[in-house]
Every structure is written in C-alpha cells, then in structure tokens.
N, C-alpha and C positions, 0 to 999 in steps of 0.2 A: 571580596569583603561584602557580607548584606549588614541591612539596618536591620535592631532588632525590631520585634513585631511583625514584621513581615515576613508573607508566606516563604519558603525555601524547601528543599529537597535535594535527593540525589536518589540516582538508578545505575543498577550495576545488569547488563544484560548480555547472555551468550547464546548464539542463533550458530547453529549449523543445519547446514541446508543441502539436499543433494538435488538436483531440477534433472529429470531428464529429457524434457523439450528445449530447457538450453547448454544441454550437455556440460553441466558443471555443477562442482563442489564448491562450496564457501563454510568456511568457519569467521565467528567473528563475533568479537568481545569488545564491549565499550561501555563505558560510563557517561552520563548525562548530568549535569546538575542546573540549576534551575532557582531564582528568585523570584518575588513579585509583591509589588507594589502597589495597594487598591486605593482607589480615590472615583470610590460611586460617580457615575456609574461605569469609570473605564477602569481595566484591570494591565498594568506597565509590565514588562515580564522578560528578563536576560534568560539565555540559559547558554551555557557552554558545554562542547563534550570532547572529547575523543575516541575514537575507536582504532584497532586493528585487525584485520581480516586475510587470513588467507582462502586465495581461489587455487585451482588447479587446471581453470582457462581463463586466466583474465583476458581476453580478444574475445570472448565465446566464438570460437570457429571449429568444423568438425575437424578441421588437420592444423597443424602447426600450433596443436595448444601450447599455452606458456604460462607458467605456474607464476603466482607474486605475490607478495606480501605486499597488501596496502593501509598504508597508517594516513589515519585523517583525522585534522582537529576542526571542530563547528564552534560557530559562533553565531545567538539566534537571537530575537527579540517579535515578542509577542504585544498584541493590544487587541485586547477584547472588553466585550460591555455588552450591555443588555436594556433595554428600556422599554417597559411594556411587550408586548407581543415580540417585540424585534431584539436579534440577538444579531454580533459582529465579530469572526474571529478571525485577525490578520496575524499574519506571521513572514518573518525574514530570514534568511540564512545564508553564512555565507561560508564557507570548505574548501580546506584543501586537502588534494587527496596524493600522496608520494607510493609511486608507484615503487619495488624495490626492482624488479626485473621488467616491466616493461615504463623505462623513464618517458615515453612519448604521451601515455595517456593522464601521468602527473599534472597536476594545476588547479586550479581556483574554479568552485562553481557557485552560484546562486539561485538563490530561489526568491519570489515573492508571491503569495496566497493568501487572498482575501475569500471567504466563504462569510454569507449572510442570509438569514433566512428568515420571516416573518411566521408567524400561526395565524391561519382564517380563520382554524375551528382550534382553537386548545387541545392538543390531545389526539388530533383526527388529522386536518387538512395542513401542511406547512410548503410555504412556497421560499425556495430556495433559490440563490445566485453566487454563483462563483466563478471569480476572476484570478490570472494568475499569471505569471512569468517566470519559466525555470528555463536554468541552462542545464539538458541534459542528450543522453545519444536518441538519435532520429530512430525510434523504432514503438509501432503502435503493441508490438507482442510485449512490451515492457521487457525487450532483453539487453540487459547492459550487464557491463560486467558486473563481477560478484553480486553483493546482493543489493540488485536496483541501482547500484553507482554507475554514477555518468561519466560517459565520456568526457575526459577535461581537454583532450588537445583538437577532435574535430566537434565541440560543442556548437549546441546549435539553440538560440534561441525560440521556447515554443506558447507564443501566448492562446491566454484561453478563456474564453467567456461562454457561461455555462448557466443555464435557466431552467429549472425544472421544478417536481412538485414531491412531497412523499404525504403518502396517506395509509392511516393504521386507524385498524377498528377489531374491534373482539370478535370473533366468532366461536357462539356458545357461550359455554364456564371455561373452559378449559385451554382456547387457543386463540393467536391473532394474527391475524393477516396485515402484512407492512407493502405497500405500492409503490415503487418511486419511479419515475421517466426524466429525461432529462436532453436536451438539445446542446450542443457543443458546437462554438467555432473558435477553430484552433487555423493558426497560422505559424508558419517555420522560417526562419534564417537562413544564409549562408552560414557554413560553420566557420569560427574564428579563424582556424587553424586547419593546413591540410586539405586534403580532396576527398580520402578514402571513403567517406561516406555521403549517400545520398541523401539530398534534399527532399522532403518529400512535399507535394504538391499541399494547400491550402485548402483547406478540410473543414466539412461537416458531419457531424458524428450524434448518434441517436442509441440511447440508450434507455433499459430496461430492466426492472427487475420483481420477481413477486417471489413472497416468502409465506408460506404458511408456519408456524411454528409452537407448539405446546409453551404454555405458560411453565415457566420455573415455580414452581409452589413448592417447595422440598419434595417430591415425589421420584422414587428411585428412578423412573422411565421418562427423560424425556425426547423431541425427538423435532425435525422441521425437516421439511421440503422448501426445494427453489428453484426459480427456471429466472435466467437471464441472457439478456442478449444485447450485444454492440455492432453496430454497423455504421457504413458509412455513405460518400459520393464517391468515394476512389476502388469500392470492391473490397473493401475491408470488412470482414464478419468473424464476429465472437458468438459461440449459444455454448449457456450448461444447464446442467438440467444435474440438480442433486438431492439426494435425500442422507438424512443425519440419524442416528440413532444415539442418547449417549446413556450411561447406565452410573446412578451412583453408589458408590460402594461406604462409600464413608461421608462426611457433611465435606471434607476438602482433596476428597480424591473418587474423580471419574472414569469408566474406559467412553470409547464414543469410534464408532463405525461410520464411515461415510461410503457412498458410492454413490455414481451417476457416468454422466455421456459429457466428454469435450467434441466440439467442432470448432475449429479454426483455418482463416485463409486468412493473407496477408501476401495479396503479389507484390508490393514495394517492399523497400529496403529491409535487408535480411530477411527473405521471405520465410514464413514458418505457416505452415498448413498440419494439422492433422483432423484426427474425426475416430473418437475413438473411446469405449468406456475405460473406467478407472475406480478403483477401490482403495479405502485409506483405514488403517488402523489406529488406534492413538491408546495415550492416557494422558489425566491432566492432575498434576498435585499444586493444591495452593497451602502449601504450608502458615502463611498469614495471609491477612488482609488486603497485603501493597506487593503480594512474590508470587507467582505462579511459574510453575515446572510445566512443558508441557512435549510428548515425544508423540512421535506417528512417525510412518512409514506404510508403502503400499506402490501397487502401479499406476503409473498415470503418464500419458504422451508417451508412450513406447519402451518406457523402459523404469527403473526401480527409482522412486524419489522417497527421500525421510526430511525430515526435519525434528531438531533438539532445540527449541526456544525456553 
C-alpha cells in the first residue's frame, strides 16, 4: 500500500544473456516496483521485487554443468538527498534466492551501498566516495551464477571503500570527453557456509577509465571510443579498449556496432584469463519514454555471446 502523492512505479524487465567467458545462458524475467516519500532535502524510498531466471550452469563450471530455475524475491529501501554541491545515494537489500536443482546455493543475501559525491567545478570536476557491504561469490571477473547472483551458501562478505574523481569537458562543438580514476580497498570474509570456495586475500584495486564520445544532438551518426583498465596488489588486471558506432533509423529505433580488444588475468579464485578482440551487433527500440527493447549478439571471450534486455 503507498500514500497518495507520493512518487511510485513498477518495471517489468526480461534479459537473456548468453556469456561465453563464463560459459552460460541465463533467461530472466522480474518485476520491480518501487515507492517514495520526499521530505527536502532527504528522499525515503521501499521498493520490492521478484524475479525468475533460468541458467543452464548455475555452478559456472566447464564440466558438471547444472541447469536451475532460480526464483528470488527483494526487498530494498533507499535514502537519498542532495544539498548544495553534495549529493547522497544509500541503498539496502535484502534476497532470497531458491535454487530449484541446485538447493545448496539457495538462501538470503545482502547488500549495503552508500555512494556520495561532491562537484568542485559544476559540470567538470566531481569528487566521488563509496562505501559498501555485500554478500556475494569471491570472484574479481564478476562470475557468479546466472546473472551476477551470488553465491548464497559459500557467501562471503566483501567490504569497500572507494575514493576517486570524474572529470568532463567538451571537446570542440561536437564531442566530450568523461575521466574518472578511482582507488579501492576491499577486504573479504570467511564464507558462512562450506569450504568450496576460496578466500581471496585483502585488496587494493586501481582503476581507470576515458571516454571520448559524440554529443547526441538528433544526428543520424553517432559514435565514442574507450579504453579502461583495473588492476590490482594480488596480479589482477582488466584493460578494454572499445569503439561504438550507433546509427539512427527512426527518433526510437537504432542499429549500433561495437568492437575492441579484452585482456584479462585473474590467478585467484576461479581463474579466468583471456586476451582477445570481440565484435558486437545490436539494435535498440524505445517504444516510449520509460521501455526500451534492446538485442545484440556477436564474439567476445572465445566464443558466441547475445544478449535480449
């Protein structure tokens, strides 16, 4: 039940996924909905959801895959505000996720995520912090089962405080360059439950990213390059390097070409290395203002991935 006056909503969204760096398929359909209560300058905010998803490796392991149906309901609450230059946006959650075939990775996870960022310069220089506690699986490649869901029976808690900068300025009429960097210390738990996975040692993580990008001004062509990169103390490195093309055919339907170069190492737990270009096709329909269709498909990490969001 909400009060009336107060903001509300609901979201109906279906993602199918194919990844072939973690060797799986996920479908998966969920509804969100969502209240909020303002009282200048803080903004109070429930949202509930459920989803269902099917994978066709929930473990992601290259042998012994196991196909399952996982049904999960959320329960979130949000607080955000803003005062002068400074902006605050926290959020909670907490899930359960029912495994149908494999019941051991079934159970309760959470999250907590504070992100807060101040402007030096309006518009140009923003200095960002964020802090956080989630319970999810130990692995820096972000492979969990299905899509991004955490391990619920060897969860592990992973905090994180997180200090960096983003800086955007025009370049020319036509395009703008966005900077951001950012420094990470994360530390990990034992897991609740079980051995099977490893603990990964207490981390410093450095990050990067630059984007050059065409202004969206209605013009049929537009188009950005990026190069980023993640690294660590433990030997951990991410670099991409990508360029977009996207072309508009109608004011709410695009096609859009991507390609560029992955490198990846990861000697800790579940190690996944590759180093390898990748090409992506797509199209994107936004039928209204609050819906967007969007399909691609193409190579990338050794083998065929699509995606239907």
């Amino acid at each position: 039940m909400t009060t009336p006056g107060k903001n509300q909503g609901a979201k109906v969204k279906m993602t199918l996924v194919k990844n072939g760096l973690l060797a799986t398929t996920a479908l998966t359909l969920s509804f969100l909905g969502s209240a909020m209560s303002s009282a200048a300058p803080l903004n109070l905010g429930v949202t509930t959801g459920a989803s269902v998803t099917y994978t066709d490796n929930a473990l992601l392991t290259s042998t012994n895959e196991q196909e399952s149906y996982v049904t999960t309901g959320i329960l979130g609450l949000t607080l955000n505000g803003s005062s002068g230059s400074f902006n605050t946006n926290n959020a909670y959650s907490i899930a359960y996720d029912e495994y149908s075939d494999a019941s051991s990775l079934s159970g309760i996870r959470q999250s907590l995520v504070s992100n807060n960022d101040m402007q030096l310069i309006p518009g140009y220089l923003t200095i960002t912090a964020l802090g956080s506690i989630q319970e999810r699986g130990v692995n820096r490649s972000s492979a969990n089962p299905a899509l991004g869901r955490t391990f619920a029976q060897d969860r592990t808690q992973i905090r994180t405080v997180s200090l960096g900068f983003d800086y955007q300025t025009e370049v020319g009429a036509a395009s703008q360059l966005d900077t951001n960097a950012s420094v990470s210390f994360v530390s990990f738990s034992d897991p609740d439950v079980g051995t099977t996975m490893q603990v990964l040692d207490d981390d410093t993580l450095y990050q990067g990213e630059v984007i050059l990008k065409s202004i969206d001004d209605g013009r049929p062509f537009t188009w950005s390059v990026s190069a980023n990169g993640n690294t660590d103390d433990e030997n951990f490195e991410r670099w991409n390097a990508t360029a977009s093309v996207f072309y508009r055919i109608r004011p709410s339907l695009k096609l859009l070409a991507r390609s560029g170069f992955d490198r990846a190492t990861n000697p800790q737990a579940n190690s996944v290395s590759t180093s390898d270009a990748f090409w992506v096709l797509g199209v994107q329909f936004d039928p209204t203002a609050r819906s967007t269709i969007k399909a691609e498909a193409g190579q990338r990490y050794g083998g065929t991935n699509y995606l239907l969001d």
